[in-house]
C-alpha positions in Angstrom: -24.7 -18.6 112.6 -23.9 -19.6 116.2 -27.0 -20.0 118.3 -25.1 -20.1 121.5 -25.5 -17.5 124.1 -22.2 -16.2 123.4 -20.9 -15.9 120.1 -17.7 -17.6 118.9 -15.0 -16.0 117.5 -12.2 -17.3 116.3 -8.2 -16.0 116.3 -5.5 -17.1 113.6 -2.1 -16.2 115.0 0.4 -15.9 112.0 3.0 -13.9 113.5 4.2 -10.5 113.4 5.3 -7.8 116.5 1.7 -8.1 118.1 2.6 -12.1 119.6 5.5 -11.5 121.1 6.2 -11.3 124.7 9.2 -10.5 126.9 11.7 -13.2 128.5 13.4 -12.3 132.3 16.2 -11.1 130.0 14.3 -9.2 127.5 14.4 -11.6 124.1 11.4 -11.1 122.3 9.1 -14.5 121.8 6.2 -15.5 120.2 3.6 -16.3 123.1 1.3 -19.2 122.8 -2.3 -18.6 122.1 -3.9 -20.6 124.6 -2.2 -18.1 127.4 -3.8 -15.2 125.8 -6.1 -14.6 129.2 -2.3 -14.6 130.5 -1.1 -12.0 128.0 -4.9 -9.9 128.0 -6.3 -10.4 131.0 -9.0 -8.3 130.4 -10.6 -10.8 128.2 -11.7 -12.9 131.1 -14.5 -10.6 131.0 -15.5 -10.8 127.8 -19.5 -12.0 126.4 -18.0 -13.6 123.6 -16.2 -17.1 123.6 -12.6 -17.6 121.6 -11.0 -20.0 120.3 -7.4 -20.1 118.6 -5.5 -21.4 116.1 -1.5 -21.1 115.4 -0.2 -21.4 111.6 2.3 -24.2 111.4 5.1 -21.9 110.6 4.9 -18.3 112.4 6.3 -15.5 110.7 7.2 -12.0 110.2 5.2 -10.1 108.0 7.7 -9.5 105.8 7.9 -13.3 104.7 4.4 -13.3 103.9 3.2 -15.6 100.5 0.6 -16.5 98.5 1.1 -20.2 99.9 0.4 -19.0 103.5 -3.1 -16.2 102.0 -4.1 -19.7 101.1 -3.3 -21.5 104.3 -5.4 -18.6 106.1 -8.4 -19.2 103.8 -8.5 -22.7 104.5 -8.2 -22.1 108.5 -11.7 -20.0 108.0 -13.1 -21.9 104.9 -12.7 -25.1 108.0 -13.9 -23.3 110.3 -16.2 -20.8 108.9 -19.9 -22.7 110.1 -18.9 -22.9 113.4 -17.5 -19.3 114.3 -19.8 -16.0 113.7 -16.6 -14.2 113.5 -12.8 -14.3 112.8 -9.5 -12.1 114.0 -6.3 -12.7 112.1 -3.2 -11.6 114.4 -0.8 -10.4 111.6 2.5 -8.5 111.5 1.6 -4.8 110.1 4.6 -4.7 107.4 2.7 -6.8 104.9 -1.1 -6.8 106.6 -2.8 -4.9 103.9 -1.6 -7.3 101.1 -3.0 -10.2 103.3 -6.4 -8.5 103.7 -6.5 -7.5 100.3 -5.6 -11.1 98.8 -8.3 -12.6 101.6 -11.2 -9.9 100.0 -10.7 -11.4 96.8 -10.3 -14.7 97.9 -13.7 -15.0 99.8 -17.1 -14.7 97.6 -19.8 -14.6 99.9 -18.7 -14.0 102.7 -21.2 -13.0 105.4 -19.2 -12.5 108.9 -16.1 -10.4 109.8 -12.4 -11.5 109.0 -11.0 -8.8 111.0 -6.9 -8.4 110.9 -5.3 -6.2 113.4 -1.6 -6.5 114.8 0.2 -3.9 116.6 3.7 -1.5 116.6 4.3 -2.7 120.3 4.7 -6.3 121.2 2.0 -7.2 124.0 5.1 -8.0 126.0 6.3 -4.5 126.5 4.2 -2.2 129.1 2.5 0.3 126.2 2.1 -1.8 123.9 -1.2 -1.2 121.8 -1.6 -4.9 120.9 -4.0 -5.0 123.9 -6.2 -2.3 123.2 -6.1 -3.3 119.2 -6.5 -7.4 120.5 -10.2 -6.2 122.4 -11.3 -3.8 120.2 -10.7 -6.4 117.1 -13.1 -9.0 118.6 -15.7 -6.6 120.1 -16.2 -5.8 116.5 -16.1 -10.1 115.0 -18.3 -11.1 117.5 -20.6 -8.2 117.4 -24.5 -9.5 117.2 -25.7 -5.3 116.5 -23.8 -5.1 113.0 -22.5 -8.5 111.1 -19.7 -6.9 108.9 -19.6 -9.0 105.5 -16.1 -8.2 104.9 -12.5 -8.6 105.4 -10.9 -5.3 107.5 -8.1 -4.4 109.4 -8.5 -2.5 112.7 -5.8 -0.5 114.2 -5.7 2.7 117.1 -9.7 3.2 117.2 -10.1 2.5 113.0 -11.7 0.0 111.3 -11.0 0.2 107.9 -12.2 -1.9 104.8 -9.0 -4.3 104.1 -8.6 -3.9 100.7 -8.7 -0.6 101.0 -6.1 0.3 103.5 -2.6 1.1 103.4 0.3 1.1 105.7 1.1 5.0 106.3 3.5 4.7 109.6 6.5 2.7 110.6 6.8 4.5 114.2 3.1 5.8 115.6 0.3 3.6 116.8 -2.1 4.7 114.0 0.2 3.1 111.5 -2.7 2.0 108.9 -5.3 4.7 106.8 -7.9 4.3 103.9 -7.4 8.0 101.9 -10.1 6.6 99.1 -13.0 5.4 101.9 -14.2 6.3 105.6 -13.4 3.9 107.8 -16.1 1.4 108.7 -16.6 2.0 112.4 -14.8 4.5 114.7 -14.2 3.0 118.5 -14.4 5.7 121.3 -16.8 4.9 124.5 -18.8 3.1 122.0 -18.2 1.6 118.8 -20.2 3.5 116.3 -20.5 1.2 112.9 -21.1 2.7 110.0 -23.5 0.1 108.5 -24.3 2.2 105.3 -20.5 1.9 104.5 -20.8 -2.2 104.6 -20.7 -4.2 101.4 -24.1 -5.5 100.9 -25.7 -8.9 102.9 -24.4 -11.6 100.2 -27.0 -14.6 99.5 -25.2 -17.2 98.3 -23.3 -19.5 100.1 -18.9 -18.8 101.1 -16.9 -19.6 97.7 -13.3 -19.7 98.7 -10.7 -19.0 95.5 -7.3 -20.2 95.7 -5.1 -19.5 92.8 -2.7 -16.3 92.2 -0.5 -16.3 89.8 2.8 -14.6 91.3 4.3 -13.7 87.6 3.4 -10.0 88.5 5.5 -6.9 88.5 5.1 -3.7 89.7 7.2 -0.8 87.4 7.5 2.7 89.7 7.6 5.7 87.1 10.2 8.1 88.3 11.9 11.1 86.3 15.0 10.4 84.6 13.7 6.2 83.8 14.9 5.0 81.3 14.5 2.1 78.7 17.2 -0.2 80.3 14.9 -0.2 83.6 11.6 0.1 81.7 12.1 -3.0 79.2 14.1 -5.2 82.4 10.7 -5.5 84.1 8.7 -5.8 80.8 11.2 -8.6 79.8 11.3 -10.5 82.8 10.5 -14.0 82.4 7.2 -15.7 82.1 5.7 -12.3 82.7 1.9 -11.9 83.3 0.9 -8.4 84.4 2.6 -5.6 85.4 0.9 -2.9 87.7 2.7 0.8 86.7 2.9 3.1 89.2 2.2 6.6 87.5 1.9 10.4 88.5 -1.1 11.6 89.7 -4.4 11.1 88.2 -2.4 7.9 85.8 0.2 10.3 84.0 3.3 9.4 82.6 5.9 9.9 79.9 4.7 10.5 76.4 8.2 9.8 74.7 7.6 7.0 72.0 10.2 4.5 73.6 8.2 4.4 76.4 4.6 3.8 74.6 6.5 1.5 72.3 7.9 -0.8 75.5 3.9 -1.0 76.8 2.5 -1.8 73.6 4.9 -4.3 72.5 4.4 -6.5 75.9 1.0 -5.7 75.4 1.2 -7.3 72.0 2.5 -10.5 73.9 -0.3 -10.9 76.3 1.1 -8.7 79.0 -1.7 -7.2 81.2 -0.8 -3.2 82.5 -2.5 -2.2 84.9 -2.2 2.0 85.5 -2.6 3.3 89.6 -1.2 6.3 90.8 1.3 6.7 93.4 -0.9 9.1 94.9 -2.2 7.6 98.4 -5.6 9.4 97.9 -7.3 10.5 94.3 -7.8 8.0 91.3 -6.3 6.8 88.2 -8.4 9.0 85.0 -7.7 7.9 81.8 -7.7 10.9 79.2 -7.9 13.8 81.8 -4.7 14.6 80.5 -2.3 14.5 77.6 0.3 12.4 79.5 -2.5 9.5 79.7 -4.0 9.0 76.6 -1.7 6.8 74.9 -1.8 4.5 77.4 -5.6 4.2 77.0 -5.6 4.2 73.3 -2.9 1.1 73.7 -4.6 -0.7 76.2 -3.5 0.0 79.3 -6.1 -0.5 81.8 -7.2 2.0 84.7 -7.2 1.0 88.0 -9.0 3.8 89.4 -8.3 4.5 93.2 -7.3 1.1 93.8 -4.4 1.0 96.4 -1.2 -0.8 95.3 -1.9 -3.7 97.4 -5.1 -4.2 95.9 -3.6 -3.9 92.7 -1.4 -6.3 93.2 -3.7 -9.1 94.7 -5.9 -8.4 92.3 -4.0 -8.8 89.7 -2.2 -12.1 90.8 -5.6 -13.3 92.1 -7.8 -13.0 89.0 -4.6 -14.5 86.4 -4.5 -17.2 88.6 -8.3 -17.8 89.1 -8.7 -17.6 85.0 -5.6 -18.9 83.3 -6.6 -18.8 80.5 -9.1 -16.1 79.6 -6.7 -12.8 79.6 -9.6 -10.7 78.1 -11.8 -11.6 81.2 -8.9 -10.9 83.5 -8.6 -7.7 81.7 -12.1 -6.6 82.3 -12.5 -7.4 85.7 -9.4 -5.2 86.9 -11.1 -2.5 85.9 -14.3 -3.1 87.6 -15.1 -3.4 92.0 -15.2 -7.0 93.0 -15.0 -6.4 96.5 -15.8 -2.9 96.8 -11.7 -2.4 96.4 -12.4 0.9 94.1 -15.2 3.6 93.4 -16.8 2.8 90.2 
């Protein structure tokens, strides 16, 4: 940790709505970080020093990879002795994947990897990139409560990454976490909620960098069909498939469709059951409608969001290649506090 009088934090700009500033004729452009006193001049009177750091190629959100989670990570694996905290400027349309994937990808990690962006760019006079900017590295460089985790704050939230979702495409408060309170609530003060933290780790950081992108995600809906059911089971070099069922993990108990899981299932194909629920949980056997799945194989992913799921899914096949069963058992099972056990 820093022993500095001040301590460090560091921004990674990738892109998104939140770096963009106005021209004299109105064109949107990215701004660079080394004017951000320009673009928030209230930081001048900040107690923490910052530092920045551009990706080589700046985005939008919506062109987000697994290449460029990786490129992140090795910004803050770099970096990581020499900062006591970290704010990832990110466009909102894909931010929870990225803070998801980062969760997974970080073992160990003891200091805050906060991501925030914003709906407004800071260009544009109400723009709540400002207020989401401060508020994002109040909370990384705060010295009262070291946050082991990744998050995202947005509109007065901090919520645990990998638990978050995207809920708005038009209001400020544009991100919520139905499954778990939110970490620390930002009014006159910032009131952390330290008993919500994941636990102190010991060991030193262990940066991951594998996924394994041969993932699909099949969205139950009434009327499917075979044809659309057995296209995404069939797709090349498949992995894993996450299904996106009804409720608490329901879905269709006709024997075409039970057949289509178990076969890929038979060639090595890991399912993976959430529901498309925002709040509640996947429960295997509460009903009917489930329990072939389970007695097939199909694993519960509990109340994992879908963009845990995901990551997790594309993380862990491409962190063990070559051990399916252990891939298998840890989807089903909190790595980084991503579901309730």
């Amino acid at each position: 940790m820093n022993e500095s009088k001040h301590n460090r934090v560091l921004i990674v700009y990738t892109g998104g709505t939140i770096g963009m500033v106005q021209d004299e004729n109105g064109s949107l452009h990215p701004f660079a970080l080394d004017r951000i006193y320009d673009a928030v001049p209230q930081l001048r009177g900040c107690c923490y020093d910052i530092d920045s750091v551009t990706l080589d190629h700046i985005i939008d959100s919506s062109n987000m990879t697994p290449s460029l989670w990786v490129d992140i990570a090795n910004i803050i694996e770099r970096e990581y002795d020499r900062y006591d905290g970290f704010v990832v400027l990110h466009g909102t349309d894909t931010m929870a994947y990225t803070a998801s994937a980062l969760s997974f990808m970080f073992k160990n990690l003891a200091k805050p990897v906060v991501l925030t962006g914003s709906q407004l760019p800071l260009g544009m006079l109400r723009s709540d990139g400002r207020e989401n900017i401060i508020c994002a590295l109040e909370i990384a460089s705060a010295r009262e409560a070291v946050i082991p985790e990744v998050c995202i704050f947005f509109e007065n939230h901090l919520y645990r990454g990998n638990r978050s979702t995207k809920l708005n495409a038009e209001n400020f408060d544009a991100f919520g976490s139905y499954n778990y309170p939110s970490l620390a609530k930002v009014g006159i003060n910032i009131r952390f909620k330290e008993h919500l933290f994941l636990p102190m780790p010991e060991g030193r950081l262990v940066v991951r960098k594998q996924f394994d992108t041969r993932v699909a995600v099949l969205k139950l809906f009434p009327g499917i069909g075979p044809d659309v059911v057995n296209a995404v089971l069939h797709a090349p070099n498949l992995q894993g498939v996450v299904i996106e069922t009804y409720g608490s993990g329901n879905a269709p108990t006709d024997e075409w469709f039970i057949s289509a899981l178990e076969e890929a299932i038979s060639r090595g194909i890991i399912v993976l059951n959430v529901t498309q629920c925002k709040g509640g949980a996947v429960k295997m056997r509460q009903y009917a409608a489930s329990c072939d799945m389970d007695r097939i194989g199909v694993i519960g992913g509990g109340d994992i969001t879908i963009e845990a799921a995901v990551t997790k899914m594309m993380y862990l096949l491409g962190s063990f290649p070559n051990d399916k069963r252990h891939v298998s058992e840890r989807l089903g099972v909190s790595l980084r506090g991503e579901l309730t056990e």
